[in-house]
VODO-540163 format. One record per residue (C-alpha): residue in one letter; x, y, z. Coordinates in nm, 3 decimals, decimal comma, always signed. Layout:
<nodes>
A | X | Y | Z
...
</nodes>
This chain:
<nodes>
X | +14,453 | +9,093 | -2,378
X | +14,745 | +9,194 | -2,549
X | +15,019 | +8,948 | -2,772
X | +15,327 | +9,032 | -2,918
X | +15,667 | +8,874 | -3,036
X | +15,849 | +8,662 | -3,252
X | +15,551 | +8,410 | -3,325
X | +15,797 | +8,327 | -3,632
X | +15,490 | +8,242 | -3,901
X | +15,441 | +8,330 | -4,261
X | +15,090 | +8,397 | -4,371
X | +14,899 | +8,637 | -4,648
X | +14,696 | +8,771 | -4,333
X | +15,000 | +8,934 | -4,207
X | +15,259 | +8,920 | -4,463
X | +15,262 | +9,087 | -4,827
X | +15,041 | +8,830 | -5,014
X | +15,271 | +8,864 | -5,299
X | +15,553 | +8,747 | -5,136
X | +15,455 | +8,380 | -5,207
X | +15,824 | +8,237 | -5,135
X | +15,700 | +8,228 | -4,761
X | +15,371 | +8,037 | -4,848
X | +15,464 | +7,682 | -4,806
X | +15,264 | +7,414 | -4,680
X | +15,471 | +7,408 | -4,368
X | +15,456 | +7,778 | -4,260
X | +15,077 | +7,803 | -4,358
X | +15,010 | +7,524 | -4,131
X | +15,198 | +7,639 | -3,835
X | +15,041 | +7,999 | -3,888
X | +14,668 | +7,840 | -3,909
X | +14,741 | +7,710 | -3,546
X | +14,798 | +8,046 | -3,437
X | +14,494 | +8,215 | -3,621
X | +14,292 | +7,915 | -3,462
X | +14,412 | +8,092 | -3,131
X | +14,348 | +8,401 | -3,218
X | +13,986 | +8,331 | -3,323
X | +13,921 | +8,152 | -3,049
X | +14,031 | +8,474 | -2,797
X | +13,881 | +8,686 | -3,034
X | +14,180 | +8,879 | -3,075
X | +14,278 | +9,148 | -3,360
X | +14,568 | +9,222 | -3,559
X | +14,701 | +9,565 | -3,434
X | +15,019 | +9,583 | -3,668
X | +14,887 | +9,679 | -4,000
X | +14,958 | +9,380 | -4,238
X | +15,208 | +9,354 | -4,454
X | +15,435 | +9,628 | -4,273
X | +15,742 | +9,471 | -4,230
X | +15,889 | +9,376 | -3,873
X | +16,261 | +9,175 | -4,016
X | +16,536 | +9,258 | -4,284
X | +16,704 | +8,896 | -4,306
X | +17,085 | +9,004 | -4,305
X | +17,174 | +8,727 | -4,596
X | +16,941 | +8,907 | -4,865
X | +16,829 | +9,156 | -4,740
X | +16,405 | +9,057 | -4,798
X | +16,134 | +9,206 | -4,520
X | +15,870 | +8,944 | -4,424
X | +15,656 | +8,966 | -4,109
X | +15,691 | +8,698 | -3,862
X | +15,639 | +8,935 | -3,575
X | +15,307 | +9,059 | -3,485
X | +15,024 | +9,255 | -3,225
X | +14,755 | +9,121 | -3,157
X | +14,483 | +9,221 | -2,880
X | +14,126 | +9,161 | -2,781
X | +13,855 | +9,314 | -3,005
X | +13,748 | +9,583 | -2,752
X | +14,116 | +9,680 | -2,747
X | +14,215 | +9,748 | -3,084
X | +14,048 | +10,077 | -3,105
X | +14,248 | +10,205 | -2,815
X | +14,563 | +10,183 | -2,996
X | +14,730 | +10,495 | -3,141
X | +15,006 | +10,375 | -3,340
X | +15,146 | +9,996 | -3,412
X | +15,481 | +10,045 | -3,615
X | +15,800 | +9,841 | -3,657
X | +16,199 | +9,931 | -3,737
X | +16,240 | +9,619 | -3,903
X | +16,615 | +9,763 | -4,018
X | +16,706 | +9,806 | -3,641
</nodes>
């Protein structure tokens, strides 16, 4: 099983843990509903964290709010995971 898009959630699992600005209680709780999914599928990140998948056009930041993830037995398939986040 294979997941990808726009799931639109800040967390240090997949964004730069320093970039704490994105931490807030809201976004952390809306991201632990969809690590609650992905532990219950068993499912992997395949997009190496912290690589950046959006440039915001106001300043110009990368975050991560789009991600890969796949069953367990299907990560080690993968080649490559990259983004163009300035495209």
């Amino acid at each position: 099983m294979v997941w990808l898009g726009d799931f639109n959630h800040h967390h240090p699992l997949w964004d730069s843990p320093s970039d704490t600005r994105l931490f807030t209680n809201t976004n952390i709780e809306a991201a632990n509903t969809l690590i609650e999914l992905i532990e219950t599928h068993e499912m992997e990140m395949a997009l190496p964290a912290g690589l950046p998948t959006l440039q915001t056009f106001r300043s110009g930041n990368f975050s991560c709010p789009d991600n890969v993830f796949c069953s367990t037995n299907l990560l080690p398939t993968f080649v490559e995971c990259d983004t163009k986040p300035e495209k």
